[in-house]
N, CA, C and O of each residue as an XYZ file, in Angstrom:
344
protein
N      18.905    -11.582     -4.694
C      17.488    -11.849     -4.708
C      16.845    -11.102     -5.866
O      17.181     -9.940     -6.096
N      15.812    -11.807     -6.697
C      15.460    -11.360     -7.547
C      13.869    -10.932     -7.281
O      12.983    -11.706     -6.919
N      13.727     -9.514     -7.548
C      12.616     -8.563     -7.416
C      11.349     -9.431     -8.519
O      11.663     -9.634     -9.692
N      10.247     -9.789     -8.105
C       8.970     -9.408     -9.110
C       8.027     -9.066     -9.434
O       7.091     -9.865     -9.451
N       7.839     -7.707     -9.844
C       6.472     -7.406     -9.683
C       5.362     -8.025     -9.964
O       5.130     -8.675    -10.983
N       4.445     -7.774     -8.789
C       3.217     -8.163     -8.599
C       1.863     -7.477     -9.607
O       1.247     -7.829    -10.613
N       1.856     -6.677     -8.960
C       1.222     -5.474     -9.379
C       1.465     -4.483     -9.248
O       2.001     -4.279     -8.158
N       1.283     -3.192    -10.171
C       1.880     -2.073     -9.997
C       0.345     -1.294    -10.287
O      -0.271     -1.650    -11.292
N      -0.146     -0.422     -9.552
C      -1.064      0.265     -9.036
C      -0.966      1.690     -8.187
O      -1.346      1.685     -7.016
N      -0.467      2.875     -8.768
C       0.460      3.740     -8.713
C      -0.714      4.322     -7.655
O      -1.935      4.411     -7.788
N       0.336      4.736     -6.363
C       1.501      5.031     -6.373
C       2.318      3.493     -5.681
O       3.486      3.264     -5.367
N       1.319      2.829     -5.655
C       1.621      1.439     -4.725
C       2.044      0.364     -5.742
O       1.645      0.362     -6.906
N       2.671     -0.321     -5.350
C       3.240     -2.119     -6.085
C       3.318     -2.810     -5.263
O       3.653     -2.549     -4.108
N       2.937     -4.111     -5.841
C       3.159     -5.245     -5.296
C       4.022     -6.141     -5.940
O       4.011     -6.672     -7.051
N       5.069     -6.194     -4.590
C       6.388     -7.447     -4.930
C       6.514     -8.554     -4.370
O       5.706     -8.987     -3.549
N       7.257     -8.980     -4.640
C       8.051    -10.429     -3.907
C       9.408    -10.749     -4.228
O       9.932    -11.267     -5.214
N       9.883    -10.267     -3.041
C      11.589    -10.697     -3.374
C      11.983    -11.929     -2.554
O      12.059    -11.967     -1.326
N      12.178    -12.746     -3.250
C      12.790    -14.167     -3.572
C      11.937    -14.846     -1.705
O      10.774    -14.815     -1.304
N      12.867    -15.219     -1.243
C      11.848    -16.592     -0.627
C      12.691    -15.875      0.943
O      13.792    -15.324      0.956
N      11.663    -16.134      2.283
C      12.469    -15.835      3.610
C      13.093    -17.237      4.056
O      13.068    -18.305      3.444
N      13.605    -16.960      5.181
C      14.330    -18.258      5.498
C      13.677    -19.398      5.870
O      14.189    -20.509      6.013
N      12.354    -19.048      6.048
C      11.515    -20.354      6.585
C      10.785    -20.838      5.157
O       9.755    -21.507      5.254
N      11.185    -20.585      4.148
C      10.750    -20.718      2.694
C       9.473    -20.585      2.362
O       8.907    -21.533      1.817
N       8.769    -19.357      2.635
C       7.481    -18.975      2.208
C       7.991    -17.471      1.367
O       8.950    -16.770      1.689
N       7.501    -17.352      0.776
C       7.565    -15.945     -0.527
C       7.686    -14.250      0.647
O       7.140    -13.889      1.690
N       8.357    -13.860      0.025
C       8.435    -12.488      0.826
C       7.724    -11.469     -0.061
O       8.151    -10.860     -1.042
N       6.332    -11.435      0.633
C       6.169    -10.254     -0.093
C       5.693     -8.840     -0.013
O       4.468     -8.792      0.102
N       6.165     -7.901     -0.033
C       6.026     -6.274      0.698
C       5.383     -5.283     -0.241
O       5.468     -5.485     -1.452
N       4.942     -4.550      0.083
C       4.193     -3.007     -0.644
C       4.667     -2.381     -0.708
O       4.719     -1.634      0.269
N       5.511     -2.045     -1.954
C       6.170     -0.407     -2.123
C       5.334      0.972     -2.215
O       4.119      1.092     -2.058
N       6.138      1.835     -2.466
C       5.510      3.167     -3.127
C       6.019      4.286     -3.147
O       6.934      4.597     -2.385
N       5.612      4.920     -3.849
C       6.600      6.026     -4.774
C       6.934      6.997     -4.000
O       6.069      7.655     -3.423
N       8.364      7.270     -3.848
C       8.733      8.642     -3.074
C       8.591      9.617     -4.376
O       8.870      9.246     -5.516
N       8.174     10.761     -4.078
C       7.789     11.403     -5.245
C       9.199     12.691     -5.188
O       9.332     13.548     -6.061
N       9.969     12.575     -4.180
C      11.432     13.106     -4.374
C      12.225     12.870     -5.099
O      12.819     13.509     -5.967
N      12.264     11.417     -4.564
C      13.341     10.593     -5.743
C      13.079      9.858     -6.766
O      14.023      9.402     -7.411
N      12.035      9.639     -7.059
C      10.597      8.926     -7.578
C      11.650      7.396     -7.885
O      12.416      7.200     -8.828
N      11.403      6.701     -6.989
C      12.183      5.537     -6.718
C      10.965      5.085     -5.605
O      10.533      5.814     -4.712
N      10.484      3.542     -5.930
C       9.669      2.476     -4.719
C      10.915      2.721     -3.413
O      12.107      3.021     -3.359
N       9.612      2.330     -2.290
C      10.529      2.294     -0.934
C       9.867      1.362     -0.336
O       8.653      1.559     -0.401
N      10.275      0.085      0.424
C       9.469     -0.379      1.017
C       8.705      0.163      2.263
O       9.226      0.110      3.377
N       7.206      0.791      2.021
C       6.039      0.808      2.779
C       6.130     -0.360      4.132
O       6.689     -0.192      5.216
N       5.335     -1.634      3.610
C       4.873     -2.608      4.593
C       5.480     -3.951      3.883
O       5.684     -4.305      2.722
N       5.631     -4.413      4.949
C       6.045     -6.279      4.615
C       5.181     -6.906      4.974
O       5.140     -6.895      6.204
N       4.193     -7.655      4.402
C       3.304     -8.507      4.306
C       3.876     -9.382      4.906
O       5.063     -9.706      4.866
N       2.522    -10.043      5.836
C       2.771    -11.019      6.555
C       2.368    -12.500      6.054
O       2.469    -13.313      6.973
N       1.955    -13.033      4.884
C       1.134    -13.656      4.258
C       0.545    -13.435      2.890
O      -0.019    -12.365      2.659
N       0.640    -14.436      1.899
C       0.073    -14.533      0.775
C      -1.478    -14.331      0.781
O      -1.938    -13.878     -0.266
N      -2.470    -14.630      1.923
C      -4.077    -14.380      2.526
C      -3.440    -12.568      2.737
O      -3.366    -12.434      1.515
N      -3.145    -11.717      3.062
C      -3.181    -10.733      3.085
C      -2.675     -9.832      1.779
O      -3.237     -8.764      1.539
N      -1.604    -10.310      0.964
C      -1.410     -9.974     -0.388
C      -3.035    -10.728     -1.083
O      -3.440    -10.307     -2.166
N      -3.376    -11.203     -0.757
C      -4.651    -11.164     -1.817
C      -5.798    -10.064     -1.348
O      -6.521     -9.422     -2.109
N      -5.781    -10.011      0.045
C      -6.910     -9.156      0.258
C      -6.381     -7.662     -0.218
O      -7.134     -6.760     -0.584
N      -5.104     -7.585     -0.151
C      -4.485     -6.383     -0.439
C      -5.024     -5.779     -1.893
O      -5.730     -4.797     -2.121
N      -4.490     -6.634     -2.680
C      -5.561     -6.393     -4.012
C      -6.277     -6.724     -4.728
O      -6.224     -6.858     -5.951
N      -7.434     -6.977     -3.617
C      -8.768     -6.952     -3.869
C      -9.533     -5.578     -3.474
O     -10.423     -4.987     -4.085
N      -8.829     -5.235     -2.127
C      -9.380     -3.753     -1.508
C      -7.975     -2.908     -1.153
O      -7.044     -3.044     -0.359
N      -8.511     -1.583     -2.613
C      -7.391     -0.465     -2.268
C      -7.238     -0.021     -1.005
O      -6.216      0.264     -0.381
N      -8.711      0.013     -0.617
C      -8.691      0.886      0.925
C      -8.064      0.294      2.054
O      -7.930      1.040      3.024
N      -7.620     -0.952      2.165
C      -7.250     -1.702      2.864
C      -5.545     -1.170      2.469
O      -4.475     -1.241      3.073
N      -5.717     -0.952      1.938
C      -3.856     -0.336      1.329
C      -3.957      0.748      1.470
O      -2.782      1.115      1.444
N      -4.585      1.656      1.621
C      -4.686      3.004      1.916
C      -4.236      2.997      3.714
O      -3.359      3.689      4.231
N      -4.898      2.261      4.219
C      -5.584      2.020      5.848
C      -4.278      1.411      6.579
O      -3.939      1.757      7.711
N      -3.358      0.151      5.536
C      -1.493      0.284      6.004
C      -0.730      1.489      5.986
O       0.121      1.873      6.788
N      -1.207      2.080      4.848
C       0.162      3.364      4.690
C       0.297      3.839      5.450
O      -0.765      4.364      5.784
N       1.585      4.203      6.530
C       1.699      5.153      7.932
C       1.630      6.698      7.524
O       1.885      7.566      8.359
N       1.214      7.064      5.974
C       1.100      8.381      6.009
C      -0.278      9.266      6.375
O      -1.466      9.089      6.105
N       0.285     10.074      6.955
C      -1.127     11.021      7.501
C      -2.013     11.179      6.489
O      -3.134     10.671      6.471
N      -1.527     11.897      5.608
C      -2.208     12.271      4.542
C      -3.397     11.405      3.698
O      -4.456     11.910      3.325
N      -3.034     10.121      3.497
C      -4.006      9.560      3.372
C      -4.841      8.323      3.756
O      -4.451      7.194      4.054
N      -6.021      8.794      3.677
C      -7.442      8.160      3.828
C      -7.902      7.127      3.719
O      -7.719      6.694      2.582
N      -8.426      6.480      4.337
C      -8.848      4.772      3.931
C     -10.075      5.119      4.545
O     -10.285      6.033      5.342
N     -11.083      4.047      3.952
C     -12.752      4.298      4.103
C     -13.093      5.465      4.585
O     -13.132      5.593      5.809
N     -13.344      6.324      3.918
C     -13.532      7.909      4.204
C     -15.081      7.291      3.807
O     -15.489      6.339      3.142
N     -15.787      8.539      4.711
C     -16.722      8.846      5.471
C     -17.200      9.912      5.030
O     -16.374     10.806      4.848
N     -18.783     10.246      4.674
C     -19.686     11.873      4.534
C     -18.936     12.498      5.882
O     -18.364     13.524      5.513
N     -18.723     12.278      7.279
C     -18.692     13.113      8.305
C     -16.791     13.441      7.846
O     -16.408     14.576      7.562
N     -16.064     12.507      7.860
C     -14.598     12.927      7.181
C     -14.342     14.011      6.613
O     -13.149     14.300      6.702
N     -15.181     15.005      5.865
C     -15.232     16.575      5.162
C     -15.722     16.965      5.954
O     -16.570     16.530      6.733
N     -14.811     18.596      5.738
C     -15.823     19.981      6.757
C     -15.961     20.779      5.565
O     -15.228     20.887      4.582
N     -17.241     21.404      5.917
C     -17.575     22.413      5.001
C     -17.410     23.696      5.708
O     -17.650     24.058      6.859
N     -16.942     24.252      4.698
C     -16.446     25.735      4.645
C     -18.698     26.502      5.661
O     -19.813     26.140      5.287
N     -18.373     27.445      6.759
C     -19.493     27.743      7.006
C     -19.785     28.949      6.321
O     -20.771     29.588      6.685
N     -18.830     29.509      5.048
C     -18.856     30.400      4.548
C     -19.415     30.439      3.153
O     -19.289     31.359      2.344
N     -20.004     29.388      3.007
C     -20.505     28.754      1.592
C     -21.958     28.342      1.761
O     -22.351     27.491      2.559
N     -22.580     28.921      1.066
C     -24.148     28.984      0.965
C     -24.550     27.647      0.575
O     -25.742     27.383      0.415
């Protein structure tokens, strides 16, 4: 199967490797392990309507990633301020 990038939008890409068995396009969200700095597949898209909304809105790609760390539609209340800061 031949890989093609979609878009590449670091730390995220968008691919499509070759066709699933019901012959619609396979296409999934990588992103960078910063260990091996090698793509991993993230998420497998369920639909070409969701690869478009995908990049149209980062945050919507933020809001798949299963990592804690980051944020999708962050919020003024989302920060704490230090009560030690004038």
């Amino acid at each position: 199967m031949k890989l093609e990038v979609i878009l590449e939008r670091y730390p995220y890409r968008f691919v499509q490797f070759g066709k699933l068995k019901n012959g619609y396009p396979d296409f999934r969200i990588q992103k960078m392990n910063f260990i091996t700095w090698r793509y991993n597949d993230m998420y497998l898209l369920d639909s070409q309507a969701q690869l478009d909304c995908c990049l149209e809105d980062h945050e919507y790609v933020k809001w798949l990633d299963p990592d804690p760390e980051v944020a999708a539609y962050p919020r003024k209340s989302d920060t704490c301020k230090s009560p030690y800061l004038s």
